[in-house]
Structures are given as structure tokens and as C-alpha cells.
TORKEMAR-732918 format. One line per field, with one value per residue (C-alpha): residue in one letter; x negated, y negated, z; residue number from 1. Coordinates in pm, whole numbers, plus 32768, in hexadecimal, padded with zeros to 4 digits. Each point is the difference from the previous one (the first is absolute). Layout:
N
residuo (A_...)
u (X_...)
v (Y_...)
w (Z_...)
num (NUM_...)
This chain:
482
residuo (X_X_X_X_X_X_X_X_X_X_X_X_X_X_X_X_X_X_X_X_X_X_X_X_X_X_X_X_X_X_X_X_X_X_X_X_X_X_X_X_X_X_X_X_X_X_X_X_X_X_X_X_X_X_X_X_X_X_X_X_X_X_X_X_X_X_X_X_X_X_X_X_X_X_X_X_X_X_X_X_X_X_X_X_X_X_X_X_X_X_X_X_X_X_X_X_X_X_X_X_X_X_X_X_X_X_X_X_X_X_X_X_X_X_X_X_X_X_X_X_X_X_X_X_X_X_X_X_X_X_X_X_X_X_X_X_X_X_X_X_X_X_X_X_X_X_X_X_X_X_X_X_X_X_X_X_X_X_X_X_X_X_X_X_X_X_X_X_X_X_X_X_X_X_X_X_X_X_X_X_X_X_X_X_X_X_X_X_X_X_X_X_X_X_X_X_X_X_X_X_X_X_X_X_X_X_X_X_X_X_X_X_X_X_X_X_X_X_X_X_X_X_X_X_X_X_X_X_X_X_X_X_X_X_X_X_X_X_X_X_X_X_X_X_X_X_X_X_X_X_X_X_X_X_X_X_X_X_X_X_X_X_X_X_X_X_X_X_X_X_X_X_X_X_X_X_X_X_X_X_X_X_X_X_X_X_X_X_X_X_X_X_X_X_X_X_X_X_X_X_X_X_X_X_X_X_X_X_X_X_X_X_X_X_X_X_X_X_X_X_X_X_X_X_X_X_X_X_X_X_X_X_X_X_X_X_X_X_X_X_X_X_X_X_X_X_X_X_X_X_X_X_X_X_X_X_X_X_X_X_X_X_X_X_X_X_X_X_X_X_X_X_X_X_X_X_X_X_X_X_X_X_X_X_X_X_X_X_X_X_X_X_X_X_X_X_X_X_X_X_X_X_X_X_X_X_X_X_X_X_X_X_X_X_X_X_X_X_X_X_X_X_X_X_X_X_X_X_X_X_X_X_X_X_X_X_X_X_X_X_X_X_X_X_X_X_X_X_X_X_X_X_X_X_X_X_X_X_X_X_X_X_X_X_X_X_X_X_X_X_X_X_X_X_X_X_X_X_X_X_X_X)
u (894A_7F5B_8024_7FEF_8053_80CF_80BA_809B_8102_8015_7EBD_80ED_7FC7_803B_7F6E_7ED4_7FA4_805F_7F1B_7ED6_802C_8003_7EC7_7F41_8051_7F4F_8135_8030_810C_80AD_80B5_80E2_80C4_80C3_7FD1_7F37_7F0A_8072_8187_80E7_7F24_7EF2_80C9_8180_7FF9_7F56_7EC2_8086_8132_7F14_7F3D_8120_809B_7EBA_800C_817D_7FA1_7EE3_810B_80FB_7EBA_7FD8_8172_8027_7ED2_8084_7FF0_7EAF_7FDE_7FB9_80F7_80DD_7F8F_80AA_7EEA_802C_804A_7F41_809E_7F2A_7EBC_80AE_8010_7E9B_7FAE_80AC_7F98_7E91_802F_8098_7ECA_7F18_80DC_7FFA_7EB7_80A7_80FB_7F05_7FDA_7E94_8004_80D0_7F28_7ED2_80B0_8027_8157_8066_80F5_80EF_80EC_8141_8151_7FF3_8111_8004_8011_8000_7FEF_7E62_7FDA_8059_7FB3_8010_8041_7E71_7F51_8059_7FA7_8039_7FCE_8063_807F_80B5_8066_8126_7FD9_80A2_8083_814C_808B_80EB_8139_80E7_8181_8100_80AC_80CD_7F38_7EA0_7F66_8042_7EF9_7E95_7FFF_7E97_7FCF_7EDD_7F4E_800B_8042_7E74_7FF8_80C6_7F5E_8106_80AC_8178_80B5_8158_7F9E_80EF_7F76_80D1_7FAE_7FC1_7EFF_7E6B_7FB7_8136_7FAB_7E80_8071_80EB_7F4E_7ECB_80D4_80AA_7E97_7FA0_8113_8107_8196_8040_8122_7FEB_812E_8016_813C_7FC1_804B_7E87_7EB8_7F0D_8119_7F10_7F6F_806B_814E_7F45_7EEE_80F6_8088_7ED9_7F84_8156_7FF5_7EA6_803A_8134_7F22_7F0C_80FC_806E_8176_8027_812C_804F_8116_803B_7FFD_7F70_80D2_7FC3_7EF7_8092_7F9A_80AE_7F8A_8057_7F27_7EF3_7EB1_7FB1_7FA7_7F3B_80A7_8126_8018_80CF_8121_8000_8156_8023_8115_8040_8125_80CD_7F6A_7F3B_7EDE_7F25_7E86_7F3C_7ECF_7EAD_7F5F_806F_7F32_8082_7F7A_810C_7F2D_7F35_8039_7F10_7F2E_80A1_803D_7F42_7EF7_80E8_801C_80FB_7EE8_7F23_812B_800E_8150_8047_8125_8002_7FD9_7E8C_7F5D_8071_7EE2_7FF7_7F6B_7E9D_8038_802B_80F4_80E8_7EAF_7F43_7EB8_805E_801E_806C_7FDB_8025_814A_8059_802D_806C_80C7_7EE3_7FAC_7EBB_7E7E_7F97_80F6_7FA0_7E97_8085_80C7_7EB9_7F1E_80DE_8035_7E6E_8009_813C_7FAD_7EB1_7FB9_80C3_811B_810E_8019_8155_802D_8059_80B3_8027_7F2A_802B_7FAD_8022_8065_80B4_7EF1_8115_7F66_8021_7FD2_80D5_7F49_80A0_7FB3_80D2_817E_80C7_8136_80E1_7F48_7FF3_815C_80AC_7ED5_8089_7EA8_8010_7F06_7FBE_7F7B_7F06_7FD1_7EF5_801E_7ED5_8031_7F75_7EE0_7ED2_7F44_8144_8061_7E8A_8049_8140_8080_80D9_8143_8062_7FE1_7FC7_80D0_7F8D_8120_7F8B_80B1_80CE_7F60_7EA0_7EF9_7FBB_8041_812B_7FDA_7F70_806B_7F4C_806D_7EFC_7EB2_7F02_810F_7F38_7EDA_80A5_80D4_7EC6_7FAB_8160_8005_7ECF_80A5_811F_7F3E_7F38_8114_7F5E_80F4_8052_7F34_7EC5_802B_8040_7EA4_7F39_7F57_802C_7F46_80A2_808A_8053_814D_7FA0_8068_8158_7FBC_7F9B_8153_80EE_7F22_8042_815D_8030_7F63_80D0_8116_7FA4_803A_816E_8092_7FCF_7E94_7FDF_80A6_7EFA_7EED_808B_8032_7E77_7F74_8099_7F80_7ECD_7FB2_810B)
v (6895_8001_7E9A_7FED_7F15_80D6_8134_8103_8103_8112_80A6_801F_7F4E_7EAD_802D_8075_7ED7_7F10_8096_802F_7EA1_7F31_80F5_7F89_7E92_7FEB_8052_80D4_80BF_817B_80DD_80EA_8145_8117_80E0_804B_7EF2_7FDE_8015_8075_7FBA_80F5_80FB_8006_7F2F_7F8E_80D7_8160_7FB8_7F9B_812E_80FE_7F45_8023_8192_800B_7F4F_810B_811D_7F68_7FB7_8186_8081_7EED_8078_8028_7E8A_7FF7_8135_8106_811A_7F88_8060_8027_800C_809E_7ED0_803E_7EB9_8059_7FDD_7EC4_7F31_807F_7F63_7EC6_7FFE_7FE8_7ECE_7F59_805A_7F6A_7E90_8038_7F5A_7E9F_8007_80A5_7F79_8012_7F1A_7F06_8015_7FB5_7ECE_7F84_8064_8076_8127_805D_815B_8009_7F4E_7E8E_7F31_7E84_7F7E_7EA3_7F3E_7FFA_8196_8136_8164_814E_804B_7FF8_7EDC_7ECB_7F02_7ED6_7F20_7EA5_808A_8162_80B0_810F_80F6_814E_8066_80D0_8152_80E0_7FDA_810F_7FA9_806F_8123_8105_8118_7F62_800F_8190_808E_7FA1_7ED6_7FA4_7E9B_7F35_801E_8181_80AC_801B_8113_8104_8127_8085_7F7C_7FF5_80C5_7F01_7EBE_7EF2_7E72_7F17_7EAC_7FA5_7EDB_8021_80DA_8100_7FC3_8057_812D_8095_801E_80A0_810D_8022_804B_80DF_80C5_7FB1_7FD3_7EB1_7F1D_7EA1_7F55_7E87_7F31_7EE3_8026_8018_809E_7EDB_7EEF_7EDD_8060_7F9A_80E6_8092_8060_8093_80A4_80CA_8046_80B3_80C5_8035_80D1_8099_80B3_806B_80D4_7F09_7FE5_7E81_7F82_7E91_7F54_8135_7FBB_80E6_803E_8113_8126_8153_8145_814F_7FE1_7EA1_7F43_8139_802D_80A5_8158_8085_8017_7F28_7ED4_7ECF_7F5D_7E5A_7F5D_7EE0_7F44_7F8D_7F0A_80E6_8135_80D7_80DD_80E2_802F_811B_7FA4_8086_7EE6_7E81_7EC7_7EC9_7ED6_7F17_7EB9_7F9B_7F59_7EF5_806A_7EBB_80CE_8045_7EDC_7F25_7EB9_7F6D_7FAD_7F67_7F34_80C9_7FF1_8172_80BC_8179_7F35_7FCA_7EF0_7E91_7F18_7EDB_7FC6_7FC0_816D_7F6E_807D_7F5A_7FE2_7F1C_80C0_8143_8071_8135_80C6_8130_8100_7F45_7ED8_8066_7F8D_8124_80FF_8047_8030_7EC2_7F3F_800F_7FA9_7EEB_7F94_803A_7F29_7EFC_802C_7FE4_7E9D_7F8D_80B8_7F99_7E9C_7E89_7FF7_80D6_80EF_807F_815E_801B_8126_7F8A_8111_8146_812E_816E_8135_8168_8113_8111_808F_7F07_7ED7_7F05_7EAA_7E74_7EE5_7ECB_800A_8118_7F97_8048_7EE8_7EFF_8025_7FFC_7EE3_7F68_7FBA_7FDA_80F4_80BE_8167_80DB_8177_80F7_817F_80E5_80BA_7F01_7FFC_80A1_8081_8067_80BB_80CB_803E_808C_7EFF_7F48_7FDF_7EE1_7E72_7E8C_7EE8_7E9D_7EF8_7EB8_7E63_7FEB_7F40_804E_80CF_7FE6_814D_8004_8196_8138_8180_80F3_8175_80D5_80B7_7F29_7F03_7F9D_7F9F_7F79_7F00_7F35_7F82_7F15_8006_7EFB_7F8C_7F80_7FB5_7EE6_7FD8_804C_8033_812F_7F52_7FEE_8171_803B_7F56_80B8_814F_8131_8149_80FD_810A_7FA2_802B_7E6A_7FCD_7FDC_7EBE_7F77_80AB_7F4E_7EBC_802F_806B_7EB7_7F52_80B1_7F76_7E9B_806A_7F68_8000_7E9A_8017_8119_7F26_7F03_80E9_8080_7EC0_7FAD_8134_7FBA_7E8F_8061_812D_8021)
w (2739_7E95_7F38_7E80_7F01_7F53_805E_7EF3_8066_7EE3_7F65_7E9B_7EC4_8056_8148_7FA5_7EE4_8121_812B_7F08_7F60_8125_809C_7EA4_804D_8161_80E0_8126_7F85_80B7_7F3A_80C0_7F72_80A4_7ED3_7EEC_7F56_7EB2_8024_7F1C_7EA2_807E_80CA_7F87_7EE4_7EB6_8023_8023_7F50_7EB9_805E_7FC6_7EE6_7F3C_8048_7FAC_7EB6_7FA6_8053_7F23_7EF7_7FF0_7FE2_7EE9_7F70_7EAA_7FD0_7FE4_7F38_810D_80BC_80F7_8165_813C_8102_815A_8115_8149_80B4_812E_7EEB_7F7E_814A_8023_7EDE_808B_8123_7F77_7F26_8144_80CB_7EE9_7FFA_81AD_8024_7F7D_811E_8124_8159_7FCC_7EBA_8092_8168_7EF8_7F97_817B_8014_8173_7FE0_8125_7FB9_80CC_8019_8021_8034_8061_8192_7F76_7EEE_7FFB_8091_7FB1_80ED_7FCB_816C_8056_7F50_7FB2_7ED6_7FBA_7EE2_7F58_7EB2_7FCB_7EA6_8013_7F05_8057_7EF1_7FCE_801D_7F58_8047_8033_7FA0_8100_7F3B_80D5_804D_7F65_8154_8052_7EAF_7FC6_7F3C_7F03_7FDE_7F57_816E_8050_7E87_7FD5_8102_7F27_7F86_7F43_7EAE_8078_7F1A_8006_8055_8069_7FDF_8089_7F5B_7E8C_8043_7FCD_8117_7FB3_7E9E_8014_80CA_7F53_7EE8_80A4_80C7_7E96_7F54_8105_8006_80A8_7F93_807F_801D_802D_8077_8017_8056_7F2A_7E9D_7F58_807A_803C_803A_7FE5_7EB4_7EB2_7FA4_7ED1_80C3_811F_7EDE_7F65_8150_8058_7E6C_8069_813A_7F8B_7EC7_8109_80B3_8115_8069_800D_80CA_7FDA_807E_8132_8154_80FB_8139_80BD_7FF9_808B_8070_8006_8191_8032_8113_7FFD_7FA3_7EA2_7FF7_7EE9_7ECC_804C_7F3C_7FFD_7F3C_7FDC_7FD2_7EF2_7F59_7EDC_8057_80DB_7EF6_80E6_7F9D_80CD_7FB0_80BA_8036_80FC_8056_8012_7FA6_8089_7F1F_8019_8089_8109_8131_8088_8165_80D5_813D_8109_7FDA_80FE_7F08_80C2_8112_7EDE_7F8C_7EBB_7F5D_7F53_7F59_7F95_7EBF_807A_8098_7F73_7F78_7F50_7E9B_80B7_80BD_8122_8122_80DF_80E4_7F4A_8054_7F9D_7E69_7F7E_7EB1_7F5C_800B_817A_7F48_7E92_7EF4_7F53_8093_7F48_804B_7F2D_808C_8171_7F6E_7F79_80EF_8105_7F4D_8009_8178_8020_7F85_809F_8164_8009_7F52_8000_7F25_7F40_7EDA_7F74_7F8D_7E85_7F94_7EA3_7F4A_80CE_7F4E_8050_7F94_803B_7FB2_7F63_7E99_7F41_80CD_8034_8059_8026_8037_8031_7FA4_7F24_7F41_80DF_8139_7EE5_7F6A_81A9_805E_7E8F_7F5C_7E8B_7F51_7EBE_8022_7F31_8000_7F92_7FE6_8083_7EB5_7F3C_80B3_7F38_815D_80D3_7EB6_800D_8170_7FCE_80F2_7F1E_80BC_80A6_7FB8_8081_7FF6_804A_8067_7FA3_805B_7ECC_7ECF_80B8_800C_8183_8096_8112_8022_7F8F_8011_7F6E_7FF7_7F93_8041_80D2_8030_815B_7F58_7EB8_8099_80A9_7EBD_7FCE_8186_7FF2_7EE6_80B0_8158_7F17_7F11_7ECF_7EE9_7F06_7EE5_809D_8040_7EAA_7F92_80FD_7F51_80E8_7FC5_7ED4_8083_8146_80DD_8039_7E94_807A_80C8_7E8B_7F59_80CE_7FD0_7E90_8015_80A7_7EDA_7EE5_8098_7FC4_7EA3_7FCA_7ECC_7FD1_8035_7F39_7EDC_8037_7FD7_7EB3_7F97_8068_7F6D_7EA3_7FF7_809C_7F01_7F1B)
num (1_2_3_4_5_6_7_8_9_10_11_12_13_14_15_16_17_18_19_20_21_22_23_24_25_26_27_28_29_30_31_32_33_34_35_36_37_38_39_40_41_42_43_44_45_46_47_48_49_50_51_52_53_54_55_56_57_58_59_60_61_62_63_64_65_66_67_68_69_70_71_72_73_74_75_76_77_78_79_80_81_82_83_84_85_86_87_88_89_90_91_92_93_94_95_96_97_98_99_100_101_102_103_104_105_106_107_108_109_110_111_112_113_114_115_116_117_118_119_120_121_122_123_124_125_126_127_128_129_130_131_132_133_134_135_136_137_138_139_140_141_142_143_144_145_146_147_148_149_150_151_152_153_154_155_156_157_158_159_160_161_162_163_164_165_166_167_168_169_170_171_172_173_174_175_176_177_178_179_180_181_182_183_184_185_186_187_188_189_190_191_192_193_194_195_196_197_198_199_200_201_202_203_204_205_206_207_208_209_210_211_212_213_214_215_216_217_218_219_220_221_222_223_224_225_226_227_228_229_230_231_232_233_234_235_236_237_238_239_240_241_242_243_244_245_246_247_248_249_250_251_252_253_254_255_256_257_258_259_260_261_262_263_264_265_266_267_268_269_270_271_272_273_274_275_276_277_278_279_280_281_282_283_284_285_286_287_288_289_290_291_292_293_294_295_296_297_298_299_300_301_302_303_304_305_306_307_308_309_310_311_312_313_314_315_316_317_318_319_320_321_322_323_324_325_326_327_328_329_330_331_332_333_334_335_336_337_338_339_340_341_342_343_344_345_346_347_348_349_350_351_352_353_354_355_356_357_358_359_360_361_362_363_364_365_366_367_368_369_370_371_372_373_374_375_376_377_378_379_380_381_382_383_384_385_386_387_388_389_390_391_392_393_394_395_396_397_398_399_400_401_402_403_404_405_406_407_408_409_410_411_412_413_414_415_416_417_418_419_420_421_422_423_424_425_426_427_428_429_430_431_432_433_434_435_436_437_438_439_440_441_442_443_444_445_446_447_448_449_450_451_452_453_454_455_456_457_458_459_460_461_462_463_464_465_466_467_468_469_470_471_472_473_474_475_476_477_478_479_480_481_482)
């Protein structure tokens, strides 16, 4: 049997900070992983998914050329070239995530399927470790709803839809949050007819209704068949319960109330959530309490077993690379030294990477008016932004939520080009609670997309201007010069 300090199941996000943290403070520490190192974020997830949204954009650049004073283009799409092309930026972030970078930082790496004996050790069948401290962090998976007939055609999902080498020529996406969002557009760019159905009533449910709103206008001008509010309830096939042939295709069932509508469609992408890896690991023997929810902790990311944490998509309520590092670091110092740390999720930010972005942080209108938080609210518009306008990337806008009577930041949204990388300015912002005014007073570079941090900074300030103050100034002005 192999002792450590500290054991990590998962070689994802989360688990990875954790395993290489602890190596760098002096423990023993084994990280074990029945896949892929890297997880989701380098395989499934954020990296090729950015990857094929930037060519998607460029194809969409060049048949909109006319906006920048050239000939619209409509480039040839070679999808098996594309995931080439993705698969190379993948293999040049790889190196990050290897077995033999984390061996070099002492890390012990065991591939296979672990699950616990006991509380302290977990097997795969052939060895055995055992250690004082364990992190879970296993991520989740797509989940597949239970639709009649799903099961009996080949279904893409965020896992597998990076092997096709074909554009589908109808594309069905089932879901209307980031991941069905991100891909719906791409197929869309690259050619594809695509329909995106999603029960609830707005694309991007959690977002700020306006910027649900242009996202939705924003795909529908693009071509794509947007289907709010419709329920999908059965997929059928002219050979029900047999395999496709070539050249058959497929019909999905939706309603609209008890309106029905049939879409045919090609191909399938399932992106309506993901489900959290609890099974298989045997936590009931390490006294683990679980759910298909995920795996409970409390606000110090602890589990039921007071020696074992957890973080990342296993544990939630984000399901987000920064969050499971995050959440890991703060596991280092509670798993590893005396005392207790408390996980904040007060300043959260993150964003959907459609074209434009939409990026938050903190609450929308809608979480403060149900949590009933007092606030006033400012807005900007991307085409009053000198740079965005030069771009020709002047659609979209921010909106900063603020405690009422205040300046302190409660939440931001911004809709608009580089919306990821915009929003970290008012992000730190709120994280250190620095108010609108000192934004305002702070010079930022001429022309920049940045600009817009300082814009809703002075919007904020011409609204101190109340009639009453403005008839003291007048007042002022005439004594003071005439």
C-alpha cells in the first residue's frame, strides 16, 4: 500500500491546481485519473470550443466583408481542416496539463478507476493508496434528457462533437445556455441551418433579459431558427428503432403548449446541462454524502467526511474552469494547515463566448429585484464607443447595477465585443469595493474598448446632477462670475 498526505481523484481543473499546490508546499501528494489529463477545459471544453469560435468569427469577418470596405466572401469550410486547426492549439496548451510536468513537480500519477475501500483508501482493483487527506474533483458530464426515441440516432454532445468532419447541413441544438449558445452559432457560421430549441422562455436564462434578448435578435439575423418556449418530446424516424442509413434524416418533436412542430434535422447536439461524475467512486464507504445534485460540502468545501473536500463541476453551484481553481486553492489551505477558510462567492464573474460576448458579474436586475435589494442602474451603448465604432463592433452594451444612492457596484453585464476581458476591470472593482467615482478619475488609454469602464463611471456621475443641485450651481456661477 502507497501512503500520502494528500490524495486527488480527477486530473481536471480543480484537480489539477490542488495536486500541484500541495506537491509545491512539501507534501506527498497522488493524483489519480481514469481519463485524459486536462479534463473537459483542454479536451471537450473551453480550449477547442474558443478555438472554433475564433475560426467561425473570421468566416463570418469575410462574408460581412463589406463592413470594413472590402467584398463579402464566403470561403469554402473544410471542418476536417478546422478541427485540425484545433486540435493543434490544444496540443500546444497540452504540456500545462502533462503527466510528465506534473511528475516534475513530484506529483505521483496513477491512470485507472479508483474508487474508495474505506474512508482513508481507494483501489483500482490492483493497487492500493492510502492517504490522510483526499480532494474529489471529477467533474461532470453531459447529460442526455430522457426524450422518446433520443437514444435510437447518434447524438453530438460537448464531449464527442469535435470528432465531426463534416458541417451538418440541418443542425438541431437542444439547449439555449452557453454551451448550446457558443455552438449554435459556430455550426451557424460554418454553414450549417440550425435550430435551437430551448424550453424555457429566453436563450441564456441566467443573463440579464436584454442581453437574452439581443443574443436571440442576434442569431435570428444570422440565419438561425430560434425556438423558445418549445419543448422537445420525441425524435422519430421513418424506420423507428433502426439504424440510419445514408441519406435518411430525422424529424424532432416540440411543443409549443400543446402546438406541435416538427424540425428535420441530420445531426443532434445535446447541450442541455451537465451532470456531476458521483458514481462509481463508492462514497458511501468513505462516508461521503452525494445526490445526482453532486457531492454536498459545506462553505469550507468540506464533505460529510471531514477529511475529504471536493471542488469543481462535482461540487458546483458553477460549473466553470476558474471556479474549481478557486475553489482548489482554498482546499490547499483548509486540507493541509490548522484552521478554516470560507468560500466567498460574492464576486463571480464569467461569461458566454457567442459574437458579441456576453460577460457578468455579480447580480442582474432581475436576482436583485426577487432577492429585493434596492439599486439604481446605469447603461452604456457600444455605439458610443469611439474604438468599438473603428472596429465595426459597435453593437451591444454594459449595464452596471449599483446599492441604491451609492456608487458601490452590486453587478455588472456587459454585452459586447471583448466582454470577457472588459468586465475584469469593475470585477476588481467590486471584489475591493471601489466605487464608480474613482473609476471616473482614473485616465484610461484613447481609443480603447476599456474606455467604456470610464463611460459608465461618468454616466454614474451625471446623474448626481439633480435638478436641485444643478440650481445651486447656477446660482454659484452667477455670484461667482456674474
Amino acid at each position: 500500500m502507497k501512503k500520502y498526505h494528500l490524495i486527488v481523484i480527477g486530473a481536471r481543473s480543480g484537480g489539477l491546481v490542488a495536486a500541484a499546490g500541495a506537491a509545491g508546499l512539501g507534501a506527498k501528494v497522488a493524483l489519480v485519473e481514469k481519463q485524459k489529463m486536462g479534463g473537459d477545459c483542454l479536451n471537450t471544453g473551453c480550449v477547442p470550443s474558443k478555438a472554433i469560435i475564433r475560426t467561425a468569427k473570421l468566416i463570418y469577418d469575410g462574408k460581412t466583408g463589406s463592413r470594413f470596405g472590402l467584398s463579402d466572401l464566403n470561403p469554402p469550410v473544410d471542418l476536417a481542416r478546422i478541427m485540425e486547426s484545433v486540435r493543434s492549439a490544444q496540443s500546444k496548451l497540452e504540456p500545462h496539463d502533462s503527466p510528465d510536468r506534473f511528475r516534475g513537480l513530484g506529483v505521483d500519477l496513477h491512470f485507472g478507476t479508483f474508487r474508495f475501500t474505506s474512508p482513508h483508501e481507494i483501489t483500482d482493483g490492483t493497487v492500493t493508496l492510502s492517504a490522510k487527506r483526499f480532494v474529489i474533483a471529477t467533474g461532470a458530464s453531459p447529460f442526455v434528457p430522457p426524450i422518446k426515441g433520443i437514444q435510437e440516432v447518434p447524438i453530438l454532445t460537448s464531449d464527442n462533437v469535435w470528432g465531426l468532419t463534416e458541417v451538418p447541413k440541418r443542425l438541431v441544438v437542444l439547449g439555449g445556455g452557453p454551451i448550446g449558445a457558443e455552438l449554435t452559432q459556430v455550426f451557424a457560421r460554418l454553414g450549417s441551418k440550425v435550430t435551437v430549441v430551448e424550453m424555457l422562455d429566453s436563450l441564456l436564462i441566467r443573463e440579464d433579459i436584454e442581453a437574452s434578448r439581443f443574443i436571440k435578435e442576434r442569431f435570428i439575423k444570422e440565419g438561425v431558427e430560434v425556438l423558445t418556449g418549445h419543448r422537445a418530446v420525441e425524435v422519430y424516424t421513418e424506420r423507428s428503432r433502426s439504424i440510419k442509413k445514408s441519406g435518411e434524416s430525422y424529424e424532432l418533436i416540440v411543443k409549443e403548449g400543446e402546438k406541435e412542430k416538427r424540425i428535420p434535422f441530420d445531426q443532434i447536439l445535446v447541450a442541455v446541462g451537465r451532470a456531476p461524475n458521483v458514481t462509481g467512486l463508492d462514497l458511501e464507504k468513505a462516508g461521503v454524502k452525494f445526490s445526482k445534485k453532486g457531492i454536498e460540502v459545506d462553505d469550507t468545501l468540506r464533505t460529510s467526511a471531514k477529511h475529504i473536500y471536493a471542488c469543481g463541476d462535482v461540487v458546483g453551484p458553477y460549473q466553470f474552469t476558474h471556479t474549481a481553481d478557486f475553489q482548489a486553492r482554498l482546499i490547499l489551505r483548509n486540507a493541509l494547515f490548522p484552521g478554516k477558510s470560507k468560500i466567498n462567492y460574492r464576486v463571480v464573474p464569467w461569461c458566454t463566448f457567442t459574437d458579441p460576448e456576453v460577460a457578468r458579474v455579480g447580480l442582474n436586475e432581475k436576482e436583485a429585484k426577487e432577492k429585493g435589494i434596492s439599486y439604481d442602474v446605469y447603461s452604456y451603448q457600444f455605439k458610443d464607443l469611439d474604438r468599438a465604432v473603428c472596429d465595426r463592433e459597435d453593437e451591444g452594451f454594459i449595464k452596471v447595477l449599483t446599492e441604491k444612492g451609492s456608487d458601490q457596484i452590486l453587478g455588472v453585464t456587459i454585452v459586447g465585443t471583448h466582454a470577457d476581458d472588459l468586465l475584469h476591470e469593475l470585477a476588481l472593482a467590486m471584489h475591493q469595493r471601489i466605487g464608480l467615482k474613482k473609476i471616473a478619475s482614473m485616465i484610461h488609454v484613447y481609443p480603447t474598448l476599456t474606455e467604456i469602464s470610464k463611460r459608465i463611471a461618468d454616466t454614474y456621475q451625471r446623474s448626481r446632477m439633480t435638478p436641485r443641485l444643478k440650481q445651486w450651481l447656477a446660482t454659484y456661477f452667477k455670484w461667482r462670475f456674474g
